[in-house]
C-alpha positions in Angstrom: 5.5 8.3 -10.7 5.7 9.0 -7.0 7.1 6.2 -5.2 6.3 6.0 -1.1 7.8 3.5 1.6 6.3 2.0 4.7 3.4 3.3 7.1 4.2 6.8 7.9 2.9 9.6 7.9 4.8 11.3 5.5 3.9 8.4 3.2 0.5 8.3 3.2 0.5 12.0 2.5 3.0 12.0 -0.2 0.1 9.6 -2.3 -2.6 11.7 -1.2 -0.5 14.3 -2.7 -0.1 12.7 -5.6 -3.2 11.1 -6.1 -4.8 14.8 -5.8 -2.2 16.0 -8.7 -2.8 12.4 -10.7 0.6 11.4 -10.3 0.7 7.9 -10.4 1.6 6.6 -7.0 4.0 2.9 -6.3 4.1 1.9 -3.1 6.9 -0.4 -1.2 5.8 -2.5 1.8 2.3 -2.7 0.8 -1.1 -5.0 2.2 0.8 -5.3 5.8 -2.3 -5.1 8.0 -2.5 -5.2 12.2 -6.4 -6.0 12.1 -6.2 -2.8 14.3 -7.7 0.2 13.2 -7.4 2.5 16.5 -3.3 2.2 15.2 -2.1 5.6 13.4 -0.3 3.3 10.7 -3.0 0.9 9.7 -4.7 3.6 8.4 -2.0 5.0 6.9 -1.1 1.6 5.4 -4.9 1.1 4.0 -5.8 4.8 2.5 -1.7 4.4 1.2 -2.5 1.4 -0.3 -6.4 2.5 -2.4 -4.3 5.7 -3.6 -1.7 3.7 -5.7 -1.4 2.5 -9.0 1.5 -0.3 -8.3 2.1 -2.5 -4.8 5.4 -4.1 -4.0 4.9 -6.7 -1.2 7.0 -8.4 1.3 5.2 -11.3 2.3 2.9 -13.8 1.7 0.1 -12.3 4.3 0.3 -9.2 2.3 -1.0 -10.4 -1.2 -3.3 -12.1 0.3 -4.4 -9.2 2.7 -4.6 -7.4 -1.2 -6.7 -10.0 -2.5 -9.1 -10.2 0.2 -9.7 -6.8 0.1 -10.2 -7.2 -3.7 -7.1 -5.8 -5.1 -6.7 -6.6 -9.0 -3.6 -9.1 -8.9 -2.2 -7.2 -11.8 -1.2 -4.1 -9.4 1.0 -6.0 -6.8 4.4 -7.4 -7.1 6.0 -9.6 -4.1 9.4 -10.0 -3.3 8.5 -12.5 -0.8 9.6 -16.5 -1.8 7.8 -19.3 -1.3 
């Protein structure tokens, strides 16, 4: 397992990496969305998080950023508390 941090772009192409070699990818900061797609890092963020296998969350907004863009439950993990 490859395990990738954040928005860069060094992350995003360590799971495209890995995806490519079927590695499985976990991914540590994941579902954070700006809404703004013209941003280097949300598109890092999104292809980042459809490449891997497990998603470790931060917050709240980001499991539900997951959900909404249908995101099996059973993939993401949240360290946020209520």
């Amino acid at each position: 397992m490859v395990l990738v941090v954040g928005d860069v772009n060094s992350t995003m192409a360590c799971a495209l990496v890995a995806a490519k070699e079927n590695i499985p990818i976990a991914h540590v900061e994941a579902g954070l969305r700006s809404f703004d797609r013209t941003m280097p890092e949300e598109i890092n963020r999104i292809v980042t998080d459809a490449l891997s296998n497990l998603l470790f969350t931060t917050e709240e907004s980001a499991n539900l950023n997951l959900s909404n863009e249908g995101v099996d439950p059973a993939r993401y993990f949240s360290s946020a508390t209520s």
